[in-house]
Every structure is written in C-alpha cells, then in structure tokens.
C-alpha positions as CSV (number, residue, x, y, z in Angstrom):
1,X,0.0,0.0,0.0
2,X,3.1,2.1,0.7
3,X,4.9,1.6,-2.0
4,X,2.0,2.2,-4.3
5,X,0.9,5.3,-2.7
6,X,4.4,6.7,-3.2
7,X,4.6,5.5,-6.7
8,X,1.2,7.7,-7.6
9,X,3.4,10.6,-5.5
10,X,6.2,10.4,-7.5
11,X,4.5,10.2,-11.0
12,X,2.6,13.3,-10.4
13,X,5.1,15.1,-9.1
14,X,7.7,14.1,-11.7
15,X,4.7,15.1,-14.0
16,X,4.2,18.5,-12.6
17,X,8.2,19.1,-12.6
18,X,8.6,18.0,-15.9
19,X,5.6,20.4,-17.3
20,X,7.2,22.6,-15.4
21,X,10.7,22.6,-16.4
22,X,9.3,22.3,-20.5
23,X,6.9,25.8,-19.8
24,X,10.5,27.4,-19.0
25,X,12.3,26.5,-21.9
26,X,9.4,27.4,-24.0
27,X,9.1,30.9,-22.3
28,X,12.7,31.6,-24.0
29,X,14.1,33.0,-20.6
30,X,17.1,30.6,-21.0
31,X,17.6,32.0,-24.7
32,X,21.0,33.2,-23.4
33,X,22.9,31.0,-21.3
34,X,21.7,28.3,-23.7
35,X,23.1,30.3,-26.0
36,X,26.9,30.7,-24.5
37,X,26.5,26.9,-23.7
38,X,25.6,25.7,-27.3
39,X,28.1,28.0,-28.9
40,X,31.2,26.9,-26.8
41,X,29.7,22.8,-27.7
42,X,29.5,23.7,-31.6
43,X,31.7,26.5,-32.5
44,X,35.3,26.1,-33.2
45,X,38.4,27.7,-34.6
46,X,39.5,25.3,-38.2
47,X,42.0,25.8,-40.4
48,X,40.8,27.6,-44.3
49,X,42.3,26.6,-47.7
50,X,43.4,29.6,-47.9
51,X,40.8,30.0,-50.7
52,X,39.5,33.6,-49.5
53,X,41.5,36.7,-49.1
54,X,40.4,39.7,-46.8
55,X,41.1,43.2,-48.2
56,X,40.5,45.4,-44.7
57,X,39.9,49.0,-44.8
58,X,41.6,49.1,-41.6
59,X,43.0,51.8,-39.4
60,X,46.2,51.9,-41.9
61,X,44.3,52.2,-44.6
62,X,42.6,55.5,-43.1
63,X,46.1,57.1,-41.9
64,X,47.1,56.7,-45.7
65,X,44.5,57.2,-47.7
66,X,42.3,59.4,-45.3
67,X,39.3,59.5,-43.8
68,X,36.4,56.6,-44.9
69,X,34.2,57.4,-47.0
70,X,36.8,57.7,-49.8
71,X,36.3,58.9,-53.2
72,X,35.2,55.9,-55.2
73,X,37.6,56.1,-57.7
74,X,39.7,54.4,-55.1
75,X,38.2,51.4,-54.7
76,X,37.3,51.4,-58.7
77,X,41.7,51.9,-58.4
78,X,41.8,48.6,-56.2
79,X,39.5,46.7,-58.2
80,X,41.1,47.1,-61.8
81,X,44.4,46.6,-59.9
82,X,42.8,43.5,-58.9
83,X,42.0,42.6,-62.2
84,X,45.2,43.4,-63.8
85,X,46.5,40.8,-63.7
86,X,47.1,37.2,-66.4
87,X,44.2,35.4,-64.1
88,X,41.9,37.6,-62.3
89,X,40.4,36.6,-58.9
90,X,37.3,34.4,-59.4
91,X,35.1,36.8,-57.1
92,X,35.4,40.3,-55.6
93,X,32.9,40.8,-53.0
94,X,32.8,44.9,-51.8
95,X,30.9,44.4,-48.7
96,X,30.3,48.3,-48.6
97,X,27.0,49.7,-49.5
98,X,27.5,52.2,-52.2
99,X,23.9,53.5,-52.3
100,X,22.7,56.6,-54.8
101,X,25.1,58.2,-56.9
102,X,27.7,60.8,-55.7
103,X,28.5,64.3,-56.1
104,X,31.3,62.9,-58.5
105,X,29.9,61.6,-61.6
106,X,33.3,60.5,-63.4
107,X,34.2,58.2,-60.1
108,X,30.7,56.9,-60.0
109,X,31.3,56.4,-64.5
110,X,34.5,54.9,-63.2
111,X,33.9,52.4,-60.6
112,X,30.9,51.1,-63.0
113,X,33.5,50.7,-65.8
114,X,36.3,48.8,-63.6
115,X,33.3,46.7,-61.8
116,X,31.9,45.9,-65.8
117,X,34.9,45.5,-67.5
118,X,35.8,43.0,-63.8
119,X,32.5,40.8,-64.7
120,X,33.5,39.1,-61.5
121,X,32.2,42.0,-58.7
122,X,29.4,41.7,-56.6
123,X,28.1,44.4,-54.3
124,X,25.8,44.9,-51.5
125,X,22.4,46.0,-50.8
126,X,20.3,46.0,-47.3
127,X,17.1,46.0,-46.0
128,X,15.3,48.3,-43.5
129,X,12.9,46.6,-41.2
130,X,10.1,47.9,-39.8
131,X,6.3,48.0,-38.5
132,X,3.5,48.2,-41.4
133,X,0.4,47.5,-42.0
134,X,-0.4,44.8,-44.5
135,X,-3.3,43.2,-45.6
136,X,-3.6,40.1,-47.5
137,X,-7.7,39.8,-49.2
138,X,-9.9,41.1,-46.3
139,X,-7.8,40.5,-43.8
140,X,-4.7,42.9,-42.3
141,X,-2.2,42.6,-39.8
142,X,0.9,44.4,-38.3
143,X,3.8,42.9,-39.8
144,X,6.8,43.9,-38.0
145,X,9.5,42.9,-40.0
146,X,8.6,44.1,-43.2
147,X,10.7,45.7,-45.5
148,X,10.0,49.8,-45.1
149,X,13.1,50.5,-47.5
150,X,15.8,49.0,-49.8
151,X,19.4,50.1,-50.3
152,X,20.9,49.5,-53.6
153,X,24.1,50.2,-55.6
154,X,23.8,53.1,-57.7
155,X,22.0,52.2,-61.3
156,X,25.0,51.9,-62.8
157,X,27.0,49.9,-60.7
158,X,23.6,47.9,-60.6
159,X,24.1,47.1,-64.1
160,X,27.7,46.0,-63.8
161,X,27.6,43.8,-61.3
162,X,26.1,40.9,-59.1
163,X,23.9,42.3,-56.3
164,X,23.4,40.4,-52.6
165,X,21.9,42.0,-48.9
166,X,24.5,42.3,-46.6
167,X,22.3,42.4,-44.1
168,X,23.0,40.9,-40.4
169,X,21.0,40.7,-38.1
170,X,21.8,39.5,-33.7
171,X,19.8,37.2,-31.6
172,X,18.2,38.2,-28.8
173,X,21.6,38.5,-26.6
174,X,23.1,40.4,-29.2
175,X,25.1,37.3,-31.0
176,X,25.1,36.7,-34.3
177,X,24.5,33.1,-35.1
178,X,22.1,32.9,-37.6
179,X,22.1,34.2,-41.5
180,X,19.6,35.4,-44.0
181,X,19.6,33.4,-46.5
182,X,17.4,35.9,-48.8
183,X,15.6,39.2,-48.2
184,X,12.8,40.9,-50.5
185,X,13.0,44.2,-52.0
186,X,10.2,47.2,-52.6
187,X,9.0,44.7,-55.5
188,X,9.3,41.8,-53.9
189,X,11.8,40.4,-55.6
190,X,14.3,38.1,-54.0
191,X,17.5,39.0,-53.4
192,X,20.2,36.5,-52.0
193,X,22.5,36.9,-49.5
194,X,25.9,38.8,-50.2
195,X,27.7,35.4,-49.4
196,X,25.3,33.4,-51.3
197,X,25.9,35.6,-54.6
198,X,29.6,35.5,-54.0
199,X,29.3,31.3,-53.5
200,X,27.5,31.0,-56.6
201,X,29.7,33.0,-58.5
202,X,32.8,31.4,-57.6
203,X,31.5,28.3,-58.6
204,X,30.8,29.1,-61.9
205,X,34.5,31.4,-62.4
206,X,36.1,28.3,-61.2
207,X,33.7,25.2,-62.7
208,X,32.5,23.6,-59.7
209,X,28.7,22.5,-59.1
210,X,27.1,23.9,-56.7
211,X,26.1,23.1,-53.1
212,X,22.2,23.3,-52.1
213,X,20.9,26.2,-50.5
214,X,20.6,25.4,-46.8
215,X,17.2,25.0,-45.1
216,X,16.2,28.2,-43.2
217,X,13.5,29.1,-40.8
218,X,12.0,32.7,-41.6
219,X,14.7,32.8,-44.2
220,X,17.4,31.7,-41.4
221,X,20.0,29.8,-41.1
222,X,22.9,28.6,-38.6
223,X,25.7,30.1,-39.1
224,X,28.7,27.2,-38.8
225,X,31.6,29.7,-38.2
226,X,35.5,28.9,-38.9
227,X,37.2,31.3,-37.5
228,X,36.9,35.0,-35.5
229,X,38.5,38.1,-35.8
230,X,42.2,37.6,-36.9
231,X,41.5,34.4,-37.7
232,X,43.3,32.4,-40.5
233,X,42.0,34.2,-43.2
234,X,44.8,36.0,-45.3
235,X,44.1,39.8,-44.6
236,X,45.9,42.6,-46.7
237,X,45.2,46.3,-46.2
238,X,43.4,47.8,-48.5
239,X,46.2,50.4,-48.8
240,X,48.5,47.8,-49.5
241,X,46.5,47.2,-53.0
242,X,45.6,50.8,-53.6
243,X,49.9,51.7,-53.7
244,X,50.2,48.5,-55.8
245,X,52.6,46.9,-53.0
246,X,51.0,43.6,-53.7
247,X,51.2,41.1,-56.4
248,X,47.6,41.0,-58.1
249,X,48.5,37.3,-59.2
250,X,48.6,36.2,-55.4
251,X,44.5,36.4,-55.9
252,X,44.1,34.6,-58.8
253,X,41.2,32.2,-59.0
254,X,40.4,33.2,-55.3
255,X,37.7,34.9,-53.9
256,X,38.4,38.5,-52.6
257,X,36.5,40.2,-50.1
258,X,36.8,44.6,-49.4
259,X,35.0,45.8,-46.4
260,X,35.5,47.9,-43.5
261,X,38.3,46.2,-40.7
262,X,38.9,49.3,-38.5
263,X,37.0,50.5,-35.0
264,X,34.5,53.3,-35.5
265,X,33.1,52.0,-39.2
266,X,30.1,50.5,-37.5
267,X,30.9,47.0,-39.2
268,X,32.1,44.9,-35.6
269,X,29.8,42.5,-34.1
270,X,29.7,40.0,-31.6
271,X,29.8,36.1,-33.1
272,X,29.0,32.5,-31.7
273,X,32.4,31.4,-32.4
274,X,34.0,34.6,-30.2
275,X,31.9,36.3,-27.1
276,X,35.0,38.3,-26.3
277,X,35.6,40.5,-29.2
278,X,34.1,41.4,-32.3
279,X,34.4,40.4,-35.3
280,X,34.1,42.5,-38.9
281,X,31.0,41.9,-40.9
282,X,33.6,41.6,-43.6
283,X,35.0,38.7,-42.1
284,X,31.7,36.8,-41.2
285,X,30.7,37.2,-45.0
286,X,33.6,35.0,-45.5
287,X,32.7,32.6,-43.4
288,X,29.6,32.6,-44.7
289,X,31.1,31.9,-48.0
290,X,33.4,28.9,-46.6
291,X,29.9,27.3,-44.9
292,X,28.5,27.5,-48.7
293,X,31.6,26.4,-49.9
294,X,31.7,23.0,-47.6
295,X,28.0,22.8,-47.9
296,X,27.9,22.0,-44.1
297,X,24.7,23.8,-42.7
298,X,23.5,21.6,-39.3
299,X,19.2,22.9,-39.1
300,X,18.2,23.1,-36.0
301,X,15.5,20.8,-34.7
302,X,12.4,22.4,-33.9
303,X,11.7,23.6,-30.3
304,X,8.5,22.1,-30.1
305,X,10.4,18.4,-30.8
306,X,12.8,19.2,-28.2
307,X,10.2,20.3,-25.6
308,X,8.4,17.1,-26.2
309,X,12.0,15.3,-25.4
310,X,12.9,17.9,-22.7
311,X,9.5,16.5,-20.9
312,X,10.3,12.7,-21.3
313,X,13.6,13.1,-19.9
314,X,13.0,15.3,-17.1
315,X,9.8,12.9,-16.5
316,X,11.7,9.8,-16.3
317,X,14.2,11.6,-14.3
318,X,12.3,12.8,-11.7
319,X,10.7,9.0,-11.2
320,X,14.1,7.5,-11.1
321,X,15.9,10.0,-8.4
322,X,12.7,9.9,-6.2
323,X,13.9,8.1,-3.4
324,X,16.8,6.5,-4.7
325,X,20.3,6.5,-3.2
326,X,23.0,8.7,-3.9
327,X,25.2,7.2,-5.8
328,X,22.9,5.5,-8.5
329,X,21.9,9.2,-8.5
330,X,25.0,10.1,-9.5
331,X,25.6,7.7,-12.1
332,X,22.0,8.0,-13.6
333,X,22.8,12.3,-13.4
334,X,26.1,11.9,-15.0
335,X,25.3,9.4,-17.6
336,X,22.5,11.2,-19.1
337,X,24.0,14.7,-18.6
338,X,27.4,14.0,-20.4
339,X,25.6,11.7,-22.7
340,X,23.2,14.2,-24.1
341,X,26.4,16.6,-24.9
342,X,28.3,13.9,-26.0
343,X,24.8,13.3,-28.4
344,X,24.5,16.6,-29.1
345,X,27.9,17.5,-30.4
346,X,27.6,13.9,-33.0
347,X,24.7,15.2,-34.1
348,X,26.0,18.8,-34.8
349,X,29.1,17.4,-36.6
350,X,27.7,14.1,-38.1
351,X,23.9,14.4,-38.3
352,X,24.3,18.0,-38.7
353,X,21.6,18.8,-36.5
354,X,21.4,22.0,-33.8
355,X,20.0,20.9,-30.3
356,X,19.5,23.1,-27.0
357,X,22.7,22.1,-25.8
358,X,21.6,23.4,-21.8
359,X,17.9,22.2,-21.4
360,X,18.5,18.9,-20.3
361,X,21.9,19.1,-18.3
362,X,20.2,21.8,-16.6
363,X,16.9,20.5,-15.4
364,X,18.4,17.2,-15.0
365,X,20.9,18.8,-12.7
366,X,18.6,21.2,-10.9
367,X,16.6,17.4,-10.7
368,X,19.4,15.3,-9.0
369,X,20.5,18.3,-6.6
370,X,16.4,18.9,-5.7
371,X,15.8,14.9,-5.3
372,X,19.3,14.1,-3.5
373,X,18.2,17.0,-1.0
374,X,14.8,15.7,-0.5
375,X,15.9,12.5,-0.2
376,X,18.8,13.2,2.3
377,X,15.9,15.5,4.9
378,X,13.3,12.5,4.0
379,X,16.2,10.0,5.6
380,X,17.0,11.6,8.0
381,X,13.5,12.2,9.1
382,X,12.9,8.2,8.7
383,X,15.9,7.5,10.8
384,X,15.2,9.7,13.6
385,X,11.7,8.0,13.5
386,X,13.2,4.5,13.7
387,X,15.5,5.5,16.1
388,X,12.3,6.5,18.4
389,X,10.6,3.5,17.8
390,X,13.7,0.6,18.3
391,X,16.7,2.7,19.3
392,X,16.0,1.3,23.2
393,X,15.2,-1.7,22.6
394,X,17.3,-3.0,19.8
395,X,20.9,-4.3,18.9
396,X,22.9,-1.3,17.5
397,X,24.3,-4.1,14.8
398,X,20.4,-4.4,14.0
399,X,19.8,-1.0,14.4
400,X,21.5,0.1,11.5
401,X,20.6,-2.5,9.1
402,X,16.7,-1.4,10.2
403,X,17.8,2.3,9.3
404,X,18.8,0.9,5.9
405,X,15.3,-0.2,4.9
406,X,13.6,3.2,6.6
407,X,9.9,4.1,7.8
408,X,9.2,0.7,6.3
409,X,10.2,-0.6,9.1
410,X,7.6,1.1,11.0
411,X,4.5,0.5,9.0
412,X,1.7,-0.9,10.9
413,X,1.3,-4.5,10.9
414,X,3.0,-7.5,11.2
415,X,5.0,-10.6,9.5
416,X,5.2,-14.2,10.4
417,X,8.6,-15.3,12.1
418,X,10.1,-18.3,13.7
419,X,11.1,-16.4,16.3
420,X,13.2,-17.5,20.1
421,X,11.5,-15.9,22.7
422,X,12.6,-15.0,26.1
423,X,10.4,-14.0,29.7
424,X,12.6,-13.0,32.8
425,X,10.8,-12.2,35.7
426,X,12.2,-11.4,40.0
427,X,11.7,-13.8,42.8
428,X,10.4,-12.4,45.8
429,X,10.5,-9.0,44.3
430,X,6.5,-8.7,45.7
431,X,7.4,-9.4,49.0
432,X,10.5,-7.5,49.4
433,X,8.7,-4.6,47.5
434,X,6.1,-4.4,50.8
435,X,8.9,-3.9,52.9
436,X,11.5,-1.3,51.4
437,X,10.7,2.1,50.7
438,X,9.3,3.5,47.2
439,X,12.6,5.0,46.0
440,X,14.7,1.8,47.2
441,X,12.3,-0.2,45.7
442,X,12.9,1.8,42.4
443,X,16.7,1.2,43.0
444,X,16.5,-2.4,43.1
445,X,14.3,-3.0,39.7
446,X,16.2,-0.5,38.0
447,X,19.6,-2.5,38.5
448,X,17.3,-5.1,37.9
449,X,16.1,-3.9,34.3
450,X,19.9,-3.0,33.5
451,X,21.2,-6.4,34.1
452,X,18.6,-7.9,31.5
453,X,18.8,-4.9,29.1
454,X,22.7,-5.8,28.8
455,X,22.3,-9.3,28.9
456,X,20.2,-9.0,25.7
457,X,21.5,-6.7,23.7
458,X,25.0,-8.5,24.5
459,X,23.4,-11.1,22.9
460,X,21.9,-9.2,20.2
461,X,18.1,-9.3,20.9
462,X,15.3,-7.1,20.9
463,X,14.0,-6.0,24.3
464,X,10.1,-6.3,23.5
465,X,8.9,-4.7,26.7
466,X,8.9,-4.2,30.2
467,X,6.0,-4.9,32.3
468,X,6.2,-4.3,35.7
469,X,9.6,-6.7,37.3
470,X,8.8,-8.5,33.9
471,X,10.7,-8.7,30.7
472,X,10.1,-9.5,27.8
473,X,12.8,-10.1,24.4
474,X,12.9,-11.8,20.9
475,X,15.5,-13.1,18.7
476,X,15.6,-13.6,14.7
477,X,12.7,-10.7,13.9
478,X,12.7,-7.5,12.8
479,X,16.3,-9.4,11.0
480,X,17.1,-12.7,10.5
481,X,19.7,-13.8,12.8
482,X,22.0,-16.7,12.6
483,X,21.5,-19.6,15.5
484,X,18.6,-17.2,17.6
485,X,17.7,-20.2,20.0
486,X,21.8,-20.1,21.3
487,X,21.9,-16.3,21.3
488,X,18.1,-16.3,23.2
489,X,19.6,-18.9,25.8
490,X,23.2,-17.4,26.1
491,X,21.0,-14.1,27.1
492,X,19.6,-16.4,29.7
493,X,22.5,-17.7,31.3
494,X,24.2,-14.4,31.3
495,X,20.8,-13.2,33.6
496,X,21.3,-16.1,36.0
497,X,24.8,-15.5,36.3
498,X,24.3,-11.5,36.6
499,X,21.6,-12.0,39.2
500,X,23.8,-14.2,41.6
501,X,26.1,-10.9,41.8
502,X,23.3,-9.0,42.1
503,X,21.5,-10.8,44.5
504,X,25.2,-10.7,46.7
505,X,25.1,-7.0,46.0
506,X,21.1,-6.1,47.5
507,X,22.2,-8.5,50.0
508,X,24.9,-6.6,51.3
509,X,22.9,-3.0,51.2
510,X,19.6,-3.9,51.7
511,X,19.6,-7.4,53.6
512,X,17.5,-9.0,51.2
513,X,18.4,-11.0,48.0
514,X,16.3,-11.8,44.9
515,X,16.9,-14.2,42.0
516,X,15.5,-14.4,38.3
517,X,12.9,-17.5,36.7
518,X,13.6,-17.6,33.1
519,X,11.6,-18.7,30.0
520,X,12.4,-19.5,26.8
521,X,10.6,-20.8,23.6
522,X,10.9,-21.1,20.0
523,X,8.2,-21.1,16.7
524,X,5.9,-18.7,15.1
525,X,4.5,-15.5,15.8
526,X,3.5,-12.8,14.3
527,X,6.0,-9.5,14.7
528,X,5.4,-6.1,13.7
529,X,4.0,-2.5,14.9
530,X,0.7,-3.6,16.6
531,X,-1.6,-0.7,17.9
532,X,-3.1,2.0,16.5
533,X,-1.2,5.0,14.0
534,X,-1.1,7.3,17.0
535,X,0.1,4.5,19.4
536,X,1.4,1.5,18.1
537,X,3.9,-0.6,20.1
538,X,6.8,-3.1,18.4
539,X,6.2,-6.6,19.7
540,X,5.7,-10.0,18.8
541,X,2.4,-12.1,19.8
542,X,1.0,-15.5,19.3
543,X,1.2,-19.2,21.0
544,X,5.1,-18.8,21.2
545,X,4.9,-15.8,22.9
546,X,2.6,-17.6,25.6
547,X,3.9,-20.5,26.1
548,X,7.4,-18.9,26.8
549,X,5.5,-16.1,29.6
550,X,4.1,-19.6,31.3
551,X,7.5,-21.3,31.6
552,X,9.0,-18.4,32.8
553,X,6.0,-18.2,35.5
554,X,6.6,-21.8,36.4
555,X,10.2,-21.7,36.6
556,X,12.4,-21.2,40.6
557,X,14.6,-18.7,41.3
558,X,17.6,-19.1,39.5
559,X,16.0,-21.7,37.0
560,X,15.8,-21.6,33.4
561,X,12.7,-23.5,31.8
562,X,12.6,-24.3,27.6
563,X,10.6,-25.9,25.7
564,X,11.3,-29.2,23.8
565,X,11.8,-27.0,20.5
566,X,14.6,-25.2,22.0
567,X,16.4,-28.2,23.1
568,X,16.5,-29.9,19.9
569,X,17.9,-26.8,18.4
570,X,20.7,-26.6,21.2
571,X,21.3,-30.0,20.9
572,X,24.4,-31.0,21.9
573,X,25.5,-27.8,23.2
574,X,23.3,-27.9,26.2
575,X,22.9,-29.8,29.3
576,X,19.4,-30.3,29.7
577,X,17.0,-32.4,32.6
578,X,13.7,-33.3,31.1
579,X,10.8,-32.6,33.7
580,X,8.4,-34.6,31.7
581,X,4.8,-33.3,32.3
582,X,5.3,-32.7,36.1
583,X,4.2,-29.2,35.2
584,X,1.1,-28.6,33.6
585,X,1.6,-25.1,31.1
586,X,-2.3,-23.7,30.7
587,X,-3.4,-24.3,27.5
588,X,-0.8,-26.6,26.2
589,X,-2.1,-30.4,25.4
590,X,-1.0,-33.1,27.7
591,X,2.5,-34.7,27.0
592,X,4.0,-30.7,26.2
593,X,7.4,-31.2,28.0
594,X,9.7,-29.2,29.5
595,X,13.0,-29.0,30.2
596,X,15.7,-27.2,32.5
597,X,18.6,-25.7,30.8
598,X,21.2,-26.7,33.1
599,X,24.6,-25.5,31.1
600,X,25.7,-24.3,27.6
601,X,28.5,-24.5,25.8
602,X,29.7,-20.9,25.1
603,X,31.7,-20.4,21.2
C-alpha cells in the first residue's frame, strides 16, 4: 500500500516538474545562457584553404588614404588593380554599401566601368525593417518585419555587377549566429545573400557544381563559423593594394573580399564562435562563403520536438531519483547529462543537427540536486523516527541494518517469524517490594532492568517490553539472525549468572536478595507494529509468545525453563533435565514437556 501510494506521488510530481521545467524553456528566458552553452559545444576555430582573401579597410588604410568614405575612384583603383592581372580573382565581394550616386559623376562612371569591365564583382544591398500594416484579401495585420526601404548600388554599378543583402541581423543576446539566406525588396523580388551571390559566382569562375541552398526558418539559417577576428584568413590592407605593393596574381582564382576592418566604421559584431571581441562583418561574410563552400549547414530541430523530449527526460528523471540512493543518483545524473552533450555535439558534426545544448543538463541537474536534498531531509526524518521506535530496545548491529530499509520498518502490521523468545521475571520482588521504601524499591528493579537490558542486547536481541519486574525479548525478527535459540539462551544464562552478583550486591545494602525464573521458547508468531497510528507498540504475539511467559511463570529462582523446540535446536551444546509433564503449562495439550537448561557451551 506504501509503495503504491508513493509511486502515484512520485508520477505526479515528476509530471508537474517535468511540465514545469518544458513551460520554462518554452518561455525563452534561458535564450542566453543556452546560448553561450551551445556555442562553446559547436563553435570552433578550423584551419581555411586559404581560398578567401580579406582586403580590410583598416586603421592603416585610413592614416594613408584618409578618412572613410573615400572617393570611389579608389576602390574602382583597387578593383582594376585586382583585375590586372594574367588570371583575375574568381570573385570580388565589396561588402560596402555604395547607395545613390555621388557628387562625383566620373568616379561613380569609373567604378561602373572597372566593376563591368571586372564581370567578377558583386556588391551589397540591405534592407530596413520595420512595422507596417499589411493586408492580405480582407484581412490585415501588423507585420513587424517588413521591408519599409531597400538600399541598392547606384544604377550603374547595378548594371555592372552581381547584387546580394548584406544584411545581419543578432539574436536576442546580441550574437550573431544565424544568417539570412534571402531578403525581398520594394517589388518583392528576392534577393540573396551577399555570401550566397559570391558562393554562386565562384562556382561558376572556377567550374564547380554547386552546393544546395541550406534549409532556413523565416529565411534563417545557422551560421557554422570557422574562425573570428584575426583568424586564419589571409588579410591585406586595403592600402597595400591601392599603392600597388602587392602582387595582383597572389588572388588569382580566389575569392576577394573589401569591407570595413577598422573600430568606429560601424561594421564589428559580436559572433557565436568569439563572445569576447568582435568580429568585422567583412570577415563573417567569409565565413559565410566557406559554410556555402563545404555545404555544411547543421538545421536546428524544432523547439517544439525538443520540448516534447525535454519532458520525457526530465519525466523519467524525476521517477528514477525519487527516493533513490546517492550514488545510483549520480551515475544516472552523470550518464544522461554527459551523454546528451556527447549526443548533441555527434549530431552537430555528423547528423548535422542543432539541439538546445543546456535544457536537459540543466533541469536534469537542478533534478538530482532537488531529489538528493529531499531524499537526504526524508532520511534523516525516517531515521530519527526508527530511532524513536527501536533505538531502546534493539541491537545497535540491528539498528543500522533497520535504518537501511527506513519508515518501512515502521508501517503498521506485522509478519510471520520463527522467532526465540525470552520472559525474565524477580523472585520475591513482591514481598521484598512491601517492605523497602518507594525509591529503594525503584533502585532495586532499575539495576534489575539494567542487568537484563545488557544481557540481551550482548546477545543481540530485541527487548520487547517491560512490564512491571517482567521482561520480555525476541530473537531472529525484525532481521534474521544466525542460530537465535543459542543467542536467546546465552542471554539467559548471562541473567542467571548477573543476578547471583546482584543478588550478593542487594544482600549486602539492603539485607534481602532476589533471584531471576527464566523462559524460553521457540516457533511462530507474528512480529510487527501492533496498535493503532497514534500509538502502536513493536512486539511480537501468538502461542510462542505464551507459552514462553508460562514457563518463565513456572520456573524457581535461579531456573531456566525451555521448551522441547529449543532443546532440539541446542542440541548438543546444552545440558538439559527433562521434567516430563510434572508441570502442567495452561493451554498446552498433555505430554508438552519441558526441560531445565542446566549449562551451555559458550563459542
């Protein structure tokens, strides 16, 4: 009944955990550690071919050439440089938005001209985002990501080149991890991604087929970094090429890449791949390009799949740690946690799927720590309570294996035993108690009590109960004990032997003596907590139990009476004298004999 009551507990709280712990992962408030976590599983530094080159407008570039924006005759300079030479570079991405013509029309007529005469430049574009209202038939809605305004090379660099969105865009923690793949302009016409474009282009300069467009999710897409900032992409500075102190052949066939590489050009972001500091847009286009390149895009499973996994796990969980021991715990909590990252980094690199790296180490954690707590206050509750009920009246060896199986040792009830059971009662303790004062009298059956409390647990028994001069113990119950008939009777002689002392001592103080009548029996009874839930008492009843109070009421001072049962058992490592049937036991049958244990044979 116990164990199924706590069964039904621990389903529905695991349940209600489990629901729990999936409503706050869905809620998105662990968007950002989940975040750090995954990226420091997924994202690592890797070597490049050495395929892409990095033209930086860095902070040389602006001491020597001046202040950014330049004229655009200087990049139209760098370009036909670029260009110049027996093979050209197979792609020349300006990830610079040069939007509207300028006050110069020969640079604009110029940079058109080199990009044309190129036929391998692409240049950027970018959407603006905002709120608008759109409807679609009768109905309308807010759309807040619709696209309020589109950036675009001037018409005639338009014409004379390839045209991708740069456009980048954080999560929620200000990371960039995801791309877009494609973005519409005022006519809603798709336009590709600047690193798409650039992919694409390549392939055909250089005669390679082409990779398939990755599967996004509102045009997104995982980003799969390389490297970071500095990484192991060759970098020149753009002034460097612009004063010719660079060998256009070194970029033949290769993909090269302009953009801004200095502080203060509004171009740095923060990556998956590098928390600490930010990396040029210039440079995440080309790792953009590399992803395209290897055609390694992991998707990441939908949230609602992992919820529904989240839930199993932290279910099944939460039934296995409820009251379980601490180290399968541990074992179960460290198996499943480094399991699932171990999992979740083979998927990323072989199934090339994205998982919520924290959800599960987390709540499985935040699982073991809760159940180990509750468990270790719910054990030490039990063994407090088991400690009230037996700690005075059983073995300390016995104690602590009964602490090991908890409040089940104290459900109300009881089990069949074969059990040896002992009575111990005074001699003359009525007549001397009529004649001694109150608080002597107390004296006497105290030191009384003692002696037979030590004699049995010596002997590893369970002191039943004291009632009145009477006592009463058991051997082989709430535990099975090896040989409980010996250990009952070596508890008997020890009482004999202790009362003679005894007896010498209230002799000698009080001028009276006592001695102890003894009883033991062995069979069946029936052992457990017997009472009521607010008062139940630990003790064993039945026909053993009686027959072993009427030998010890029929046995002299200083005797010790057993039944046939007990001899047998003893055999021969007891002296024994037979009485026969002198002594007639109420309730027993004619012919039930009895015996005097006259000596044992100590191991």
């Amino acid at each position: 009944m116990r164990e199924k009551k706590n069964r039904i507990i621990s389903v529905i709280v695991s349940f209600v955990v489990a629901a729990l712990f999936s409503a706050i992962a869905a809620s998105g408030i662990l968007s950002t550690p989940d975040g750090i976590a995954s990226d420091a599983l997924y994202q690592s530094e890797k070597a490049v071919d050495g395929q892409i080159v990095v033209i930086g407008i860095d902070q040389k570039a602006l001491d020597d050439i001046g202040p950014f924006p330049w004229s655009r005759n200087v990049i139209a300079d760098c370009v036909s440089y670029l260009n110049s030479g027996e093979k050209k570079p197979a792609v020349i991405g300006l990830d610079v938005l040069y939007a509207g013509e300028s006050s110069d029309p020969d640079a604009d007529a110029y940079f058109a001209a080199s990009a044309e005469n190129g036929g391998n430049v692409v240049t950027a574009a970018a959407a603006t985002y905002g709120s608008e209202l759109t409807t679609e038939g009768e109905e309308f809605y807010m759309n807040e990501r619709s696209v309020i305004a589109f950036d675009e090379p001037f018409p005639a660099l338009k014409e004379a080149s390839t045209m991708g969105h740069v456009n980048t865009m954080a999560d929620m923690d200000g990371v960039i991890r995801h791309a877009l793949l494609y973005v519409e302009n005022m006519d809603k016409e798709r336009i590709y991604s600047f690193s798409r474009v650039i992919y694409e282009k390549y392939c055909e300069a250089v005669g390679e087929s082409k990779n398939e467009m990755p599967g996004t999710k509102d045009g997104f897409f995982y980003i799969p970094f390389s490297t970071s900032n500095g990484g192991y992409y060759d970098f020149i500075s753009v002034a460097d090429l612009y004063y010719g102190e660079v060998d256009p052949e070194m970029f033949a066939d290769k993909i090269v890449l302009i953009g801004p590489y200095a502080q203060g050009l509004q171009d740095e972001y923060r990556t998956s791949i590098n928390h600490a500091s930010a990396t040029y847009g210039v440079e995440i286009q080309a790792n953009l390009v590399d992803a395209f390149r290897a055609g390694f895009f992991p998707e990441e499973v939908a949230n609602f799949l992992q919820l529904i996994i989240l839930f199993i796990v932290c279910f099944v969980m939460g039934m296995f740690f409820y009251d379980r021991k601490v180290m399968p715990s541990v074992i179960a909590w460290a198996c499943v946690c480094i399991g699932y990252v171990g999992g979740a980094y083979l998927m990323y690199h072989a199934g090339q799927k994205v998982l919520h790296v924290l959800w599960i180490p987390l709540f499985v954690s935040i699982l073991f720590v809760g159940a180990v707590a509750i468990n270790y206050i719910k054990t030490q509750r039990e063994k407090r309570m088991v400690e009230n009920t037996f700690g005075h009246y059983v073995d300390p060896a016995i104690m602590n294996q009964l602490l090991e199986q908890g409040t089940s040792a104290l459900e109300l009830g009881g089990k069949t035993y074969d059990i040896a059971v002992l009575f111990v009662d005074i001699r003359g303790f009525t007549t001397m108690s009529e004649a001694l004062d109150p608080p002597t009298v107390v004296e006497i059956i105290n030191s009384y009590l003692t002696l037979t409390t030590e004699c049995i647990m010596k002997n590893h028994g369970t002191l039943d109960k004291f009632v009145g001069d009477c006592t009463m113990a058991f051997w082989n119950a709430p535990l099975p004990q090896e040989d409980p008939v010996y250990l009952a009777c070596c508890a008997a002689m020890d009482m004999v032997e202790g009362s003679k002392a005894l007896g010498e001592k209230l002799m000698e103080r009080f001028g009276r003596t006592v001695s102890f009548g003894v009883g033991v029996n062995f069979g069946p009874a029936v052992v457990g907590n017997i009472g009521a839930p607010l008062r139940m008492d630990y003790t064993a009843i039945g026909d053993t139990v009686n027959t072993a109070a009427r030998l010890e009421a029929n046995a002299p001072g200083g005797k010790i009476l057993i039944s046939r049962a007990v001899a047998d058992i003893l055999g021969d490592r007891a002296k024994v004298t037979s009485l026969g049937d002198t002594i007639k036991l109420k309730g027993k049958a004619e012919g039930f004999e009895i015996l005097t244990l006259d000596e044992l044979i100590r191991n």
